[in-house]
N, C-alpha and C positions, 0 to 999 in steps of 0.2 A: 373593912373600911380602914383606911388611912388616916393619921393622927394629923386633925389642921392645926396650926398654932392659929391665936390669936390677930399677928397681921394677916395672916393669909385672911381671913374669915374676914378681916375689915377692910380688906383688898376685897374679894367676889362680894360685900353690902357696898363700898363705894363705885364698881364698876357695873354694876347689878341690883338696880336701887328696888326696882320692882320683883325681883325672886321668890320673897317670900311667895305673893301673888299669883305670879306666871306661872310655877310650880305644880301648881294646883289645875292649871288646864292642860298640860303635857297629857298627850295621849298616853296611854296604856294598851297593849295586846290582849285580848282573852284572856284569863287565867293568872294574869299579873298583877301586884299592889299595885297602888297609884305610886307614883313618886313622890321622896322624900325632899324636905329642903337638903337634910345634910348628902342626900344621893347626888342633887344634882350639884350644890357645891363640891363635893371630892370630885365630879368632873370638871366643874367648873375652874377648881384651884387646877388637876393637869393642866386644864387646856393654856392656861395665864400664865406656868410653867413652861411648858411645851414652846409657847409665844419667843418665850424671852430666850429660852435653852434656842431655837431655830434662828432668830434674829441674829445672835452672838453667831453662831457656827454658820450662818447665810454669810454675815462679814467677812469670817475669816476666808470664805470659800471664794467668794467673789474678789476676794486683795489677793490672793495664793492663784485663782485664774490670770490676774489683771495681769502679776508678776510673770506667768509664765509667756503670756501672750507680748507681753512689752520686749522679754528677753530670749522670744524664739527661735533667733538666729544667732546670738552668740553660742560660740563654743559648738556649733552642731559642725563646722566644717563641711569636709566633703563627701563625706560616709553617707549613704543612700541610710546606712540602718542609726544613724543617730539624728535624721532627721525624719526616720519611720518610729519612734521613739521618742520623741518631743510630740510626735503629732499623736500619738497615743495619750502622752499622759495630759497634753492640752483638752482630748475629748473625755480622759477620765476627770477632770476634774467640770469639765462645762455638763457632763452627764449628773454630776455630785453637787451643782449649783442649782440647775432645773427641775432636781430632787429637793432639793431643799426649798425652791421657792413653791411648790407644787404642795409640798408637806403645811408649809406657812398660811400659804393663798387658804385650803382646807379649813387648819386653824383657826382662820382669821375669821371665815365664814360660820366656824362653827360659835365661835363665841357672839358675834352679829346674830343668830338663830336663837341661842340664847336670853341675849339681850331684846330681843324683840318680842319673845314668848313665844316663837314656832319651833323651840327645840324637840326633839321627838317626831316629827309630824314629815311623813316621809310629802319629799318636797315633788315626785310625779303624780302619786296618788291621794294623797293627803292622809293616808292609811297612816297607824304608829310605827315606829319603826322597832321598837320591842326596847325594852328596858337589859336584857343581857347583849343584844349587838350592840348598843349605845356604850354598855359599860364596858365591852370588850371594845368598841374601834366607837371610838368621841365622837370622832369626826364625820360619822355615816351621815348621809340628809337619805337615803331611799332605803325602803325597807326591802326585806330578804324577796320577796315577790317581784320588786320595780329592779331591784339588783340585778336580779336571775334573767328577765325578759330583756336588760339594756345590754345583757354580756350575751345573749342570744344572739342580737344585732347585730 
């Protein structure tokens, strides 16, 4: 487990007023403890982490798109391969922004899941979604079953 400091912990009780609570309904899998307050806070501080760390680097990503797209025609001249090369790194960073907004949207859903008390609760089946997928990937809503039959698809 990860060391909260005190704002973090008064940051997930002010954005998380009901925690203590909700805590206590989060499913479990077979064979698993229930969940802890301090389990689901350490995910709760990443994800409020993650939030902020993705928002800042969403910015920059989108003003360093904005920039390339506003000045995609200077300086490329007439060279077939410097305007195969702007068009390149225009798609590597529009690839690098719809990642980041993709990673955020996740995020954003997963703290909402939280907040509401259906965190755990795989959101096809209503089955848990398991306490080691949760803590290795935050951001899962469907558990390893609804996973496997949607990549089947």
């Amino acid at each position: 487990m990860a060391k909260i400091s005190t704002t973090q912990r008064a940051t997930v009780r002010e954005e998380f007023p009901d925690l203590a609570r909700d805590v206590k309904q989060f499913p479990v899998r077979p064979g698993e403890e229930p969940w802890t307050l301090a389990e689901v806070t350490e995910l709760a501080v990443l994800l409020l982490d993650d939030k902020d760390r993705l928002t800042e680097e969403l910015a920059a990503a989108d003003a360093e798109l904005s920039d390339l797209l506003r000045n995609s025609g200077d300086g490329a001249g007439d060279d077939q391969a410097d305007y195969g090369s702007s068009a390149l790194e225009r798609e590597q960073e529009l690839t690098l922004v719809n990642n980041l907004r993709d990673l955020l949207a996740q995020t954003t859903h997963a703290l909402a899941r939280i907040r509401s008390g259906t965190y755990a609760t795989c959101e096809i089946s209503g089955a848990p979604i398991g306490k080691a997928r949760l803590q290795a990937f935050p951001r899962a809503t469907l558990s390893v079953e609804a996973k496997a039959r949607e990549e089947r698809r």
